[in-house]
N, C-alpha and C positions, 0 to 999 in steps of 0.2 A: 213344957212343950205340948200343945195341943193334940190330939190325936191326930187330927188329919195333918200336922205338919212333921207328926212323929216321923223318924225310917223305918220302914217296914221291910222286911226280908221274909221272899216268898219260902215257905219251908212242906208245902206238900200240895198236890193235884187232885183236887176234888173228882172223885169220879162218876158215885152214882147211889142213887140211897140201898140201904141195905136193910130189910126187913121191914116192920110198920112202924115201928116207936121212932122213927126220926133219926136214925143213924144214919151216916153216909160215909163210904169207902172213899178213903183216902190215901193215894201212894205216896208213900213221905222224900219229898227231896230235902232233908235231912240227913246227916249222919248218927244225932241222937233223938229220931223220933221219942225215945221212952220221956226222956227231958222238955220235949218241946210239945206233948198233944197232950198235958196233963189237964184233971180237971183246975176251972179257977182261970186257968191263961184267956188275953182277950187276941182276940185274931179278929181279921177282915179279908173277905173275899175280894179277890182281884180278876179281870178279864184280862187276854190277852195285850192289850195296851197297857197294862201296868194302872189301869186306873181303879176306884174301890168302886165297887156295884153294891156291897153288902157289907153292914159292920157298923159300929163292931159288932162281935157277936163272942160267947162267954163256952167256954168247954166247960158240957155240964160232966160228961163219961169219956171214957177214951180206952181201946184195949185192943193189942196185936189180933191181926188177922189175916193169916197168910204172909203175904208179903206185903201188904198194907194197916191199916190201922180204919179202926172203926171209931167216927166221934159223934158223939151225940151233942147240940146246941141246945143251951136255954132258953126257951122260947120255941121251939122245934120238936114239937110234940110226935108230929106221924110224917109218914112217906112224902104226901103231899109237898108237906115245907118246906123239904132239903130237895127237891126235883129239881128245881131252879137255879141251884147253887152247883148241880153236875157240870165239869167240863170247863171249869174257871180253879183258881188258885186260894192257897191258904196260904194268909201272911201274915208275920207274928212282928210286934214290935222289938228290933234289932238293941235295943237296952238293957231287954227282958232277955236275951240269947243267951248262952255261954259263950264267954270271950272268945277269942280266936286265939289258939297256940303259937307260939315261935315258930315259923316256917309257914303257918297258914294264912290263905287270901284267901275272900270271898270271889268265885268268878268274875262278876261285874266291876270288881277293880283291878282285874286285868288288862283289861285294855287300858294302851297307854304306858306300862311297864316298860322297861329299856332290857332288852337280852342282850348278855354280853357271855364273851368265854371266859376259861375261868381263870386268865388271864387281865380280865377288866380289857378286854380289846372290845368295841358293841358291833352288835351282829345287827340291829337293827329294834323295830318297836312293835310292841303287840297293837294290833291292830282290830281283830279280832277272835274269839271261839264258839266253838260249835263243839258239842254235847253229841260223840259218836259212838257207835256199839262197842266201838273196841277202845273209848273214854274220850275224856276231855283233849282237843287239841286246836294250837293256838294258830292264827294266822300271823305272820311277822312280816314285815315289811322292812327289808334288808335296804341296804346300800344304791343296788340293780334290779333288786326281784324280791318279788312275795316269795314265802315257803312255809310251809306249815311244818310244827312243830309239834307234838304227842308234848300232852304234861304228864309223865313217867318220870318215877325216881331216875331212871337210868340217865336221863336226859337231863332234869333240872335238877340242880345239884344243891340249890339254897333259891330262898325266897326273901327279898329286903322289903316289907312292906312300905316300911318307912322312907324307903328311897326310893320306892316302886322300880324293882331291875329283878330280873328273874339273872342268875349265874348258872349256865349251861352249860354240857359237854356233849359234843355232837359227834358223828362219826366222819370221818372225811366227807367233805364233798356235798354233804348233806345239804347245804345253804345253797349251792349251784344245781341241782336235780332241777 
């Protein structure tokens, strides 16, 4: 598959160069940045719209900082080079990943899922989610009405990728608020 038809999965927020050699702070939307910002990996920058601006491009260095990670690019010698790349996205080819676990989805295949109780009775379809301080929570669209949904263990009980259905346990009344 050609790169540009590769899937790419965005996996960290370019933020802003850091120091003169060409590094640039990146907050990693990853769970295993240590895995995913090694030197050798090819990545491409993404805008907002999902589309590629820059890339590919090659992880020459890469090392914790703070709460972010610092990566250096080959070819991206000083401050200047990576200025440009502040404030867009790091996307790594989804090939190259680590698999996904039993129970885990990537966000964006969420939508479209079936919630059901854990009953197998359906409560309706994800529709969409939003990325909130207090986490990931879904929109569903019930029977009669939207209602949003927290993805918390307490809440989603199993995850069927393969059937795309999330199995729920709600608290009364929850789906009618």
């Amino acid at each position: 598959m050609a790169d540009a038809e590769a899937r790419h999965l965005v996996v960290g927020r370019l933020r802003k160069p850091h120091g003169l050699k060409g590094e640039c702070a990146v907050f990693p939307l990853t769970a295993d940045p240590e895995m995913v910002f090694v030197a050798g990996r090819t990545v491409w920058v993404k805008d907002l719209a999902g589309e590629t601006v820059a890339g590919p491009l090659v992880i020459d260095r890469s090392r914790p900082f703070h709460r972010e990670w610092l990566i250096a690019f080959k070819g991206y010698a000083d401050r200047r080079a990576v200025e440009p790349l502040g404030g867009r996205f790091l996307a790594a080819e989804a090939a190259g990943l680590k698999p996904l676990e039993e129970g885990e989805v990537y966000q964006h295949e969420l939508v479209g899922f079936a919630v059901q109780d854990e009953a197998e009775q359906p409560l309706g379809l994800v529709t969409d989610f939003s990325d909130l301080p207090a986490g990931l929570t879904l929109e569903v669209q019930g029977p009669k009405r939207e209602w949003l949904l927290p993805y918390r263990k307490e809440f989603v009980v199993r995850v069927d990728r393969d059937a795309r259905k999330l199995v729920v346990r709600l608290p009364e009344g929850m789906t009618e608020l």
